[in-house]
ROSE-531141 format. One record per residue: x, y, z of N, C-alpha, C in turn; residue number from 1; residue in three letters. Coordinates in steps of 0.1 Angstrom, whole numbers, plus 2048, in hexadecimal, padded with zeros to 3 digits. Each point is the difference from the previous one (the first is absolute). Last residue first. Example, Ala and Ser with C-alpha at 12.3 -4.5 7.8 and 13.67 -1.06 7.14 Angstrom:
residues 2
R   neast   nnorth   nup   caeast   canorth   caup   ceast   cnorth   cup     n   res
R     880      7EA   847      809       80B    800     7F8      80B   808     2   Ser
R     803      7C7   7FF      7F7       80C    800     809      80C   800     1   Ala
END
This chain:
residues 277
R   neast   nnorth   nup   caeast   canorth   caup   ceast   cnorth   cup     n   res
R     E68      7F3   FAE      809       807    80D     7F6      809   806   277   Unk
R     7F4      7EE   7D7      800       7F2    809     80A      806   80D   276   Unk
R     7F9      81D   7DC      7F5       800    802     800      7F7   80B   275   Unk
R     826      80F   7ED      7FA       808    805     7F2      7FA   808   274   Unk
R     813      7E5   7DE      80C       801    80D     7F5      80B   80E   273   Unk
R     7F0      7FE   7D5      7FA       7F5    803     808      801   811   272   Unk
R     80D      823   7E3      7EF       801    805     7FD      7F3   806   271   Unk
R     827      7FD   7E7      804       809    809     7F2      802   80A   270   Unk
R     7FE      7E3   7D9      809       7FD    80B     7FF      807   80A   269   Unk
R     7EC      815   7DC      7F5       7F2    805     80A      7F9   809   268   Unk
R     81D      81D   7E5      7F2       80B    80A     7F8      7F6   80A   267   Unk
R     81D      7EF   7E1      806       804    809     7F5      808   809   266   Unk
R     7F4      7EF   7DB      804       7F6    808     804      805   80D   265   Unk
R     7F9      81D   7DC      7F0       800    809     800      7F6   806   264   Unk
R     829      810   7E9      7FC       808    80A     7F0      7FA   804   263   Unk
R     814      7E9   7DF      80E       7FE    813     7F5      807   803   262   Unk
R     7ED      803   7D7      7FD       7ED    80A     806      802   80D   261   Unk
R     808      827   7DE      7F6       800    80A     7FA      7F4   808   260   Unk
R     827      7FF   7E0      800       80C    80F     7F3      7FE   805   259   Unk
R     802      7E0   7D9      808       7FB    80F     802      812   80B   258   Unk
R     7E8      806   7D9      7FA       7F8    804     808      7FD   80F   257   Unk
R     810      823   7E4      7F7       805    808     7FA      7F3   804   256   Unk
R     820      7EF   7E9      80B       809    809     7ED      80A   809   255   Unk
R     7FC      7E7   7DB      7FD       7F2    807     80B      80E   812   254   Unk
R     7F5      816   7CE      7F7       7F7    808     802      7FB   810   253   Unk
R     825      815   7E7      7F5       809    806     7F7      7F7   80C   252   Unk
R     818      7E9   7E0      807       800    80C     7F9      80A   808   251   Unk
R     7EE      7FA   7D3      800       7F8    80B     805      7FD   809   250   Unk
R     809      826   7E6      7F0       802    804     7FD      7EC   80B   249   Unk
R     82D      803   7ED      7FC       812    808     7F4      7F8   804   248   Unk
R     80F      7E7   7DE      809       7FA    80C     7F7      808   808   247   Unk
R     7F1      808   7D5      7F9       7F5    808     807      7FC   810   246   Unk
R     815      825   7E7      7F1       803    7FE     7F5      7F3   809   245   Unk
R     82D      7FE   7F0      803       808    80B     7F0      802   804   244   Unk
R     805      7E2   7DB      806       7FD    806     7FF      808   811   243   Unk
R     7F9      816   7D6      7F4       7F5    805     803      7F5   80A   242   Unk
R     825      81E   7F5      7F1       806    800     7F8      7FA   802   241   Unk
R     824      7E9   7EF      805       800    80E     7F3      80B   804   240   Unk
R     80A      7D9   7DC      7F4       80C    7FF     800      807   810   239   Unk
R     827      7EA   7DE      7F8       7FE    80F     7F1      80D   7FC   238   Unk
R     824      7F7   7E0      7F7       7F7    7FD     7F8      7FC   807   237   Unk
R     81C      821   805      80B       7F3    7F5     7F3      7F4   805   236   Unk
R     7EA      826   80A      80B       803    802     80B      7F4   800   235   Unk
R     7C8      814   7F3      80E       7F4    802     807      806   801   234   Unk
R     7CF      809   7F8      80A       809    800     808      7F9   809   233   Unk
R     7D6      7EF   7FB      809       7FE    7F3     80A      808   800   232   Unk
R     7E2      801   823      805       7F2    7FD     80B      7FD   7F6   231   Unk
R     7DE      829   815      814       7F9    7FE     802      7F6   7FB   230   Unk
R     7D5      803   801      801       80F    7FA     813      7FF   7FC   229   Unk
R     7EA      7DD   81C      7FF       7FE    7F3     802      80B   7F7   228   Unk
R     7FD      803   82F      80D       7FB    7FA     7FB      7FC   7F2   227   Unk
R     7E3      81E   811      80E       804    801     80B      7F7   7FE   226   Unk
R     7D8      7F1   804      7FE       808    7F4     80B      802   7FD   225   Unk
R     7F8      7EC   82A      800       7F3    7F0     802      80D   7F9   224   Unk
R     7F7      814   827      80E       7FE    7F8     803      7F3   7FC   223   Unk
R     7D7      810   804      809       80B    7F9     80B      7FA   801   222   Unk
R     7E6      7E4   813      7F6       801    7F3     80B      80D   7FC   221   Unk
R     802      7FA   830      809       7F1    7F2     7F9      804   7F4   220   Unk
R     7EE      81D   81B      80C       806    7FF     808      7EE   7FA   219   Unk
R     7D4      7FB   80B      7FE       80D    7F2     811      802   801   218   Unk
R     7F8      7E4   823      7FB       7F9    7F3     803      807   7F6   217   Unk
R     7FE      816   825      807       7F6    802     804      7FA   7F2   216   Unk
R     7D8      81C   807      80C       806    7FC     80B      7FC   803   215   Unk
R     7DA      7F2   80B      802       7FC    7F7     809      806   7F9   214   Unk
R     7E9      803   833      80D       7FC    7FC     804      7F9   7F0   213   Unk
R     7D6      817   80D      812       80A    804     808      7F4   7FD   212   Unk
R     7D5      7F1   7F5      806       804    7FA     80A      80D   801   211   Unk
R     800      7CA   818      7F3       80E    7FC     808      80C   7F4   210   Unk
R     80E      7D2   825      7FF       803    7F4     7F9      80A   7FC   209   Unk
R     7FD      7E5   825      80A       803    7FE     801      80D   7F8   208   Unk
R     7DF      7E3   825      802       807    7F1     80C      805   802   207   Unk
R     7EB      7EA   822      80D       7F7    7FC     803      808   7EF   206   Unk
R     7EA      810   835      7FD       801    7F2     806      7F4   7F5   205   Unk
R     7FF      7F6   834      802       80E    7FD     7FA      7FF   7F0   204   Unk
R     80D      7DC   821      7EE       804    800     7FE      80D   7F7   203   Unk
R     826      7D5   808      802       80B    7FB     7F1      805   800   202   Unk
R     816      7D7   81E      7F7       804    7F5     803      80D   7FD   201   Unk
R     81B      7F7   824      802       7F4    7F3     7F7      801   7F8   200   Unk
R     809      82D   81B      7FA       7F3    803     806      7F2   7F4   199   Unk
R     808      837   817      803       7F6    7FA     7FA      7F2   7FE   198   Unk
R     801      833   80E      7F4       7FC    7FB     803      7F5   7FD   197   Unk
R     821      81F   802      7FC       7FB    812     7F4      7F6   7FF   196   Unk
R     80B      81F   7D6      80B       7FB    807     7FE      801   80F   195   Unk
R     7E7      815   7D8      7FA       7EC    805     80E      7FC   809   194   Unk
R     7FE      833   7F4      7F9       7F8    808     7FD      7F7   803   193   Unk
R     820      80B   7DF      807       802    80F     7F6      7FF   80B   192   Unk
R     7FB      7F8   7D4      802       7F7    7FF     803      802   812   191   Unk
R     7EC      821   7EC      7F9       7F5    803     807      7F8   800   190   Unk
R     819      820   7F9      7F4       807    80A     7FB      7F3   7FF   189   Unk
R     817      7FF   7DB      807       800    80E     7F9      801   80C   188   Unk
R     7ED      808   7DA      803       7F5    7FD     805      7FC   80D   187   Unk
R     7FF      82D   7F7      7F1       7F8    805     802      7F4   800   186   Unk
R     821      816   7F2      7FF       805    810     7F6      7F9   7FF   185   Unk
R     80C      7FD   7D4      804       7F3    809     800      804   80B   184   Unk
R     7F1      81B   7DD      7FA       7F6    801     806      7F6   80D   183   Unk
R     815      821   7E4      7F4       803    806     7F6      7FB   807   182   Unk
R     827      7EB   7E8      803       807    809     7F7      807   809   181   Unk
R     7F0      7D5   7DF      807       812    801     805      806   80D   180   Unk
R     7FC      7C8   801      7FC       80B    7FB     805      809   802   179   Unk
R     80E      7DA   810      803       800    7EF     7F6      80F   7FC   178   Unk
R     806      7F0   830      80A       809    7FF     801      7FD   7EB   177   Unk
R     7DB      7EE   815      806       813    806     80B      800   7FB   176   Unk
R     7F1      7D2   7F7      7F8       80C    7F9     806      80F   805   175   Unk
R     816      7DC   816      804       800    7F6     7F9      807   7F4   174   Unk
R     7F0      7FA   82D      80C       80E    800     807      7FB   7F2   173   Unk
R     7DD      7E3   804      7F6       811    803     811      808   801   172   Unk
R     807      7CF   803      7F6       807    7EC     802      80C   804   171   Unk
R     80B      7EE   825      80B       806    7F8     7F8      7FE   7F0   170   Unk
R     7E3      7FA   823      808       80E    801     80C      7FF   7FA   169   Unk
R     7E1      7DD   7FB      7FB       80A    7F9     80A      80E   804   168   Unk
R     80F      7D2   80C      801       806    7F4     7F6      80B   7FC   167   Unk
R     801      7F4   82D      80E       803    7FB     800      803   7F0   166   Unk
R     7D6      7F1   812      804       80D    808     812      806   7F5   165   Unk
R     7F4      7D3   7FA      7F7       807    7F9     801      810   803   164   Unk
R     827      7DD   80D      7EE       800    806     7FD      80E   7F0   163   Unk
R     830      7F6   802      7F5       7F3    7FA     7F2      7FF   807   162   Unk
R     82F      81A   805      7EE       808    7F2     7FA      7F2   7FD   161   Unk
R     824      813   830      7FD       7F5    7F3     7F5      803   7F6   160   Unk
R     81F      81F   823      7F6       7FC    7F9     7FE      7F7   7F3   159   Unk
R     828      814   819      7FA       7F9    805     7F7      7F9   800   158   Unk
R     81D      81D   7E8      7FC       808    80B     7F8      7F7   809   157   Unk
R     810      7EF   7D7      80C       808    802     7FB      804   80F   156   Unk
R     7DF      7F1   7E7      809       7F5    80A     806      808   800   155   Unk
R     7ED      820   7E4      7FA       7F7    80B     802      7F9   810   154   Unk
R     818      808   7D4      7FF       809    80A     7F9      801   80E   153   Unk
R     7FC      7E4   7DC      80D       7FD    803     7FD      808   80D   152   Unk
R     7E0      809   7E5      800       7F2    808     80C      7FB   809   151   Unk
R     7FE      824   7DE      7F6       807    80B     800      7F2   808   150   Unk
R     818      7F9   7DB      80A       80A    807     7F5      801   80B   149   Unk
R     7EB      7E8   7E1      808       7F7    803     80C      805   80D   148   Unk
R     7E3      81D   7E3      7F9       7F7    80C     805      7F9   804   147   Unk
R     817      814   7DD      7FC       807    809     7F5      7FF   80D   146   Unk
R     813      7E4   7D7      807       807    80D     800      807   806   145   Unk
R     7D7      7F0   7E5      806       7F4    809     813      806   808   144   Unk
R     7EB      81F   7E3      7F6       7FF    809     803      7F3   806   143   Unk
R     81C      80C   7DC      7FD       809    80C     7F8      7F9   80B   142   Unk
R     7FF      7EB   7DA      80C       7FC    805     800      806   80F   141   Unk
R     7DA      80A   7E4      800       7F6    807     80C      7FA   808   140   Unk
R     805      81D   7E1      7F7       80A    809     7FD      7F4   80B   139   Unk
R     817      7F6   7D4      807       80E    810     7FA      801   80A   138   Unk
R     7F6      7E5   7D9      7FC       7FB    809     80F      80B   809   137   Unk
R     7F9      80D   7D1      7F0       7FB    805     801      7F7   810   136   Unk
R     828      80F   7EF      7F9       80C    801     7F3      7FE   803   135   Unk
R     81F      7D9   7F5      803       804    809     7F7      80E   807   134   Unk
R     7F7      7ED   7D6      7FD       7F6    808     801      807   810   133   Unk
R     80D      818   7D6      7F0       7FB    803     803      7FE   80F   132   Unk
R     830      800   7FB      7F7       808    7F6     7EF      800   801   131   Unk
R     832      80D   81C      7FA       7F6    7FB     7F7      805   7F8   130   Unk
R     81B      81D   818      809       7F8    7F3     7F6      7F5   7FA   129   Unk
R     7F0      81A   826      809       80D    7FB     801      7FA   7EF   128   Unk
R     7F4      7E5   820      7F2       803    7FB     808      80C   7F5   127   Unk
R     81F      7ED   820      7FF       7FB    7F7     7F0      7FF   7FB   126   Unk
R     80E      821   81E      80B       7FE    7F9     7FA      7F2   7F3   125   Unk
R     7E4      803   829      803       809    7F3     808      805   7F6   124   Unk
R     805      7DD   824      7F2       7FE    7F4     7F8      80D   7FA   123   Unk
R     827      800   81D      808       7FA    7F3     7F0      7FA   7F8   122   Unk
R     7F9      821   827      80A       7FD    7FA     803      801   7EF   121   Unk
R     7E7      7EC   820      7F8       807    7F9     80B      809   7FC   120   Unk
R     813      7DF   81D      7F7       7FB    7F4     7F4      80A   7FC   119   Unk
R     821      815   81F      805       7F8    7F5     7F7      7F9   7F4   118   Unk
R     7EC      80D   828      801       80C    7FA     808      7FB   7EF   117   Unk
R     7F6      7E1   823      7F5       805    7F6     805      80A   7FA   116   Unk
R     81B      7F7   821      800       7F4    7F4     7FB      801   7FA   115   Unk
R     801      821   823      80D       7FC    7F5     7FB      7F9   7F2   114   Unk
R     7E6      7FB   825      7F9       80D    7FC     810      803   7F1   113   Unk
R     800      7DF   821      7F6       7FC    7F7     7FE      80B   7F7   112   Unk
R     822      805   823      807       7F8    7F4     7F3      7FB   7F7   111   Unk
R     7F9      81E   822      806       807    7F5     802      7F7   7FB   110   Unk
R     7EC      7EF   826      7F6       804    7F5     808      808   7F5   109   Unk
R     817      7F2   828      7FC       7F0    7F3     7F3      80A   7F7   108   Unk
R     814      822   81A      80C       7F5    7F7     7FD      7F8   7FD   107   Unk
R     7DE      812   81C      803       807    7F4     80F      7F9   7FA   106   Unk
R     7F6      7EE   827      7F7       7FB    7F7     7FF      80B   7EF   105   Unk
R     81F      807   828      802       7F3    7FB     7F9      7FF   7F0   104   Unk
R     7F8      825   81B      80B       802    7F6     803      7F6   7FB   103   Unk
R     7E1      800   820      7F7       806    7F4     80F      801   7F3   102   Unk
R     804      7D7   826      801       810    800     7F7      803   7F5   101   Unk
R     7F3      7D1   80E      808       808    7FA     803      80F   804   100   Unk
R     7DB      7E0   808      80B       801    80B     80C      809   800    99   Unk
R     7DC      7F6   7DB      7FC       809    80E     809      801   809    98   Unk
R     803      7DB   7E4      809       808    7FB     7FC      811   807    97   Unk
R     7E7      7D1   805      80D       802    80A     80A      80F   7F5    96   Unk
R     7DA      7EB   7E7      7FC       80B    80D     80C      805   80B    95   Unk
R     800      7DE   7DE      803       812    7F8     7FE      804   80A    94   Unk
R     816      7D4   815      7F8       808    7F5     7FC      80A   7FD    93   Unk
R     825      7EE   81B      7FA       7F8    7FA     7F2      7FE   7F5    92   Unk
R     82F      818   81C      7F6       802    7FC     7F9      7F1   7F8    91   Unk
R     829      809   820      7F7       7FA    802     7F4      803   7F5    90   Unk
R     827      813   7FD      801       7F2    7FE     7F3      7FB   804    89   Unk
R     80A      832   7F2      7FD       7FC    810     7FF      7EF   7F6    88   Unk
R     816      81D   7E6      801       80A    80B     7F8      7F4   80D    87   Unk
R     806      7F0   7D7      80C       802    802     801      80C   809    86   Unk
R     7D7      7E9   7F4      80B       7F7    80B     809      808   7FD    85   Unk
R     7E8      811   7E5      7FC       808    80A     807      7F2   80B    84   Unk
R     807      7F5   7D2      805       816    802     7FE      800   811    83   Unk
R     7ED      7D9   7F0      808       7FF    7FF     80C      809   808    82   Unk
R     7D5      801   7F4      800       7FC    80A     80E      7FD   802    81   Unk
R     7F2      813   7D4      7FF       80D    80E     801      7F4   80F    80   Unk
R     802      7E7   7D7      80D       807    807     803      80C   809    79   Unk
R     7D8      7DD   7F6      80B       7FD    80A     80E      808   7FC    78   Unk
R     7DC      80C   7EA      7F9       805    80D     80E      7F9   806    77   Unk
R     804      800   7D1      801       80F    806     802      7FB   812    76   Unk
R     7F2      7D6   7EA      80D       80A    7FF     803      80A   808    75   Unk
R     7D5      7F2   7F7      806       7FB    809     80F      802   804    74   Unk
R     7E8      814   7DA      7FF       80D    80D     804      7F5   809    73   Unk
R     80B      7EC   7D7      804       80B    804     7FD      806   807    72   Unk
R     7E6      7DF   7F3      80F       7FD    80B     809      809   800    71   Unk
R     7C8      808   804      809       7F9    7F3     810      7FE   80B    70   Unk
R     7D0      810   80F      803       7F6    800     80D      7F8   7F8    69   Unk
R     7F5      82D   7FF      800       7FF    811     7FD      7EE   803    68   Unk
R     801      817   7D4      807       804    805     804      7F8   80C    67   Unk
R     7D8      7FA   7EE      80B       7F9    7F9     80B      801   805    66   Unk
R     7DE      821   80F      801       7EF    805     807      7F5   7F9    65   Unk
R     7FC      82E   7F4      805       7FF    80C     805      7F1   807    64   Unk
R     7E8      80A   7D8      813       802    7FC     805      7FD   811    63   Unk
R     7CF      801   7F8      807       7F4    7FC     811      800   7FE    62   Unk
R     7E6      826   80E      7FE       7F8    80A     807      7F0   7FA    61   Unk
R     800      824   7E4      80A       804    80C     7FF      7F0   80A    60   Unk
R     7E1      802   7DB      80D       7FF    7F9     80A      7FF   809    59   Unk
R     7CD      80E   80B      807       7F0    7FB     80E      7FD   803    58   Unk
R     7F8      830   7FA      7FC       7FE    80F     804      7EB   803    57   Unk
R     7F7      813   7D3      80E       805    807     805      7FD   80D    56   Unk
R     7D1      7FA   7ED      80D       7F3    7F4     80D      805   80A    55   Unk
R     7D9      81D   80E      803       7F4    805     80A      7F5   7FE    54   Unk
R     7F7      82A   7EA      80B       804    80E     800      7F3   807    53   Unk
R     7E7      801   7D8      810       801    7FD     807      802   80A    52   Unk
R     7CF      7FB   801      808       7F4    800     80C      800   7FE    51   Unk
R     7EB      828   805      803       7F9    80B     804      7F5   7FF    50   Unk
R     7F8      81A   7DC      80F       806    807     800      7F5   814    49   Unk
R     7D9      7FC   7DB      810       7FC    7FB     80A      802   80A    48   Unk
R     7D6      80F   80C      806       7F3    804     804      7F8   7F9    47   Unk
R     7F6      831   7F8      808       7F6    80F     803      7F4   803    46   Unk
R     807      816   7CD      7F6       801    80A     800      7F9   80C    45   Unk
R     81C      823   7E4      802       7F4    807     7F4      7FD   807    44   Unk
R     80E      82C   7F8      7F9       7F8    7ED     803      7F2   805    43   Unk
R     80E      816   822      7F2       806    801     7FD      7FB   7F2    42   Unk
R     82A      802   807      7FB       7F6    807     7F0      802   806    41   Unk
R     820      820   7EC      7FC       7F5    7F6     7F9      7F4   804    40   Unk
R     809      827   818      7F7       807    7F9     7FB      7EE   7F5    39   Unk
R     81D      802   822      7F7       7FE    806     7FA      801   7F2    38   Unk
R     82C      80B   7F6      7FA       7EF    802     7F3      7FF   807    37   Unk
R     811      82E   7FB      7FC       7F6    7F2     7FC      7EE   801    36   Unk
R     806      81B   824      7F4       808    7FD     7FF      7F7   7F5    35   Unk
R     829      7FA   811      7F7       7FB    807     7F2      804   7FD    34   Unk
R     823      815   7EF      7FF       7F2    7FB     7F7      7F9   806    33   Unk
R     80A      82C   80C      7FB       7FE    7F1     7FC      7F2   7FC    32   Unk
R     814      807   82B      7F3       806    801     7FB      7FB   7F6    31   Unk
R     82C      801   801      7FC       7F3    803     7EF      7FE   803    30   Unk
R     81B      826   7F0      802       7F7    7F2     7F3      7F5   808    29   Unk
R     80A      820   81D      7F7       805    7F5     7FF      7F0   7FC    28   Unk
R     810      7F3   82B      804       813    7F4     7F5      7FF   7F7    27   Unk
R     804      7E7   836      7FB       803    7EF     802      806   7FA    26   Unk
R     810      7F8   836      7F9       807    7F4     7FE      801   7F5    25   Unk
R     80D      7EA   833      804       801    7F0     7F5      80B   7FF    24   Unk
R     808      7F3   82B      803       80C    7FB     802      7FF   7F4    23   Unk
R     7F6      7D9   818      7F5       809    802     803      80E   7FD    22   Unk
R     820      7E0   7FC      7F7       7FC    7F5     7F4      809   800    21   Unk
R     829      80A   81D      7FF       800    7EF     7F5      7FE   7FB    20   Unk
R     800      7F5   82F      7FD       808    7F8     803      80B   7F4    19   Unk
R     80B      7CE   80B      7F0       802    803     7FD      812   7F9    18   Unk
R     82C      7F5   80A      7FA       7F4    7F7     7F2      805   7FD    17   Unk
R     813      80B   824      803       80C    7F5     7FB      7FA   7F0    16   Unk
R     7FA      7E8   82A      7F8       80E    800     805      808   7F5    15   Unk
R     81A      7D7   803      7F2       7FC    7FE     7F7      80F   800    14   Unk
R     828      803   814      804       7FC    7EA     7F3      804   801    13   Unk
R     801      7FD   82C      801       80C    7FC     7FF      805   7F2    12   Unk
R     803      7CF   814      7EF       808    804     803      80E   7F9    11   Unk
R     82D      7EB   801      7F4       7FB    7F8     7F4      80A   800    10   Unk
R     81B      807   824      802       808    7F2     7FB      7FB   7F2     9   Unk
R     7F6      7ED   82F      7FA       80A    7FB     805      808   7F3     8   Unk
R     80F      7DA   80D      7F2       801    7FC     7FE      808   801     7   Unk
R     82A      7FF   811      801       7FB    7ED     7EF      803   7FB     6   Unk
R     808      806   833      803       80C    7F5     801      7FC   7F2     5   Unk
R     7E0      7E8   819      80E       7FF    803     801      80D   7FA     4   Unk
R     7CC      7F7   80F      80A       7FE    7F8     80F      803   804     3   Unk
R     7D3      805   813      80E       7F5    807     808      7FD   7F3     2   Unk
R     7DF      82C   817      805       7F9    7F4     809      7F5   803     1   Unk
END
């Protein structure tokens, strides 16, 4: 093993990390539901539901790439370069951040993982208080800070997402870690075999989208419900329940997104180190 003692206790998180996921277990309720949502998606004819998994699938790839050309991720990118001259001066691009300690680079990846957290946050808090407008585009809000966080992260660890390769694997761990609980060892599992397989083309599947992971989607669809159910129960005029209801569940969100980005960054560092020694 040439890991340090810091890497290895990482490597250690990461196994526990890992087997959590392969020791979940589904309760009833989550069984039930899943029987009812298959059951409904069967009055769906296929290739309605396929062009629906396509429109979605679209949607990521275009958020990605706006993202990953706009001036806010130029931003972002020169202040993780920034963060990381203030341990080694000489860095000069994402890649030079491999040089890094694993503890270094986890400290510029908490301050991305921080930041998003915050802005989902305060962009549920205010879905909490807003009206139409703000509750019909949540979801979308979400889904550009939450990919926005898996990209950061990314660079944080050294990898750039501008080959094709790069952005399908932070699409692909930004899908794992939004689905069911029950669901995300397997998700994980494949994201943990394409790692050594790297190329600047991507050859692998590029599907995203299907119908496990629509219970994503189905859980904003309740708590639109839920805050609209509170909405009207004020407190000198705050609607602090609908309010607490949108802050939670999206700070939920983007908190299982940015954990599982460190851990499969960090994993794909660690293995890479391993692998070139």
């Amino acid at each position: 093993m040439v890991w340090s003692e810091r890497e290895q206790a990482y490597w250690n998180e990461i196994l526990d990390f890992e087997r959590n996921l392969l020791q979940y277990e589904p309760n009833d309720f989550e069984l039930t539901y899943e029987k009812w949502l298959e059951k409904g998606l069967t009055l769906v004819p296929a290739e309605t539901r396929e062009l629906f998994f396509e429109q979605f699938d679209q949607l990521f790839f275009h958020i990605h790439s706006l993202l990953q050309g706009s001036q806010f991720q130029m931003d972002a990118r020169d202040r993780i370069l920034t963060a990381a001259r203030a341990f080694d001066d000489t860095v000069e691009s994402i890649s030079d951040l491999k040089r890094l300690s694993i503890d270094q680079l986890h400290y510029i990846a908490q301050q991305q993982s921080s930041r998003h957290r915050i802005y989902s946050l305060l962009q549920g808090a205010a879905v909490g208080i807003g009206g139409t407008l703000a509750l019909s585009s949540d979801y979308l809000a979400m889904t550009i800070i939450n990919l926005r966080a898996v990209q950061l992260i990314s660079m944080s660890y050294g990898y750039e997402v501008n080959s094709p390769y790069e952005m399908m694997t932070s699409l692909k761990v930004y899908h794992t870690s939004t689905l069911p609980l029950r669901l995300r060892a397997a998700g994980w599992m494949k994201l943990k075999e394409e790692i050594g397989d790297e190329h600047y083309f991507y050859f692998g599947s590029e599907k995203l989208t299907n119908e496990t992971w629509l219970q994503g989607p189905l859980k904003q669809v309740l708590k639109t419900m839920l805050i609209l159910t509170f909405k009207r129960k004020q407190f000198s005029g705050v609607p602090f329940i609908s309010m607490a209801i949108g802050a939670g569940a999206n700070y939920q969100l983007t908190r299982n997104v940015t954990n599982m980005s460190e851990k499969f960054y960090q994993m794909r560092l660690l293995m890479e180190k391993q692998a070139q020694t």
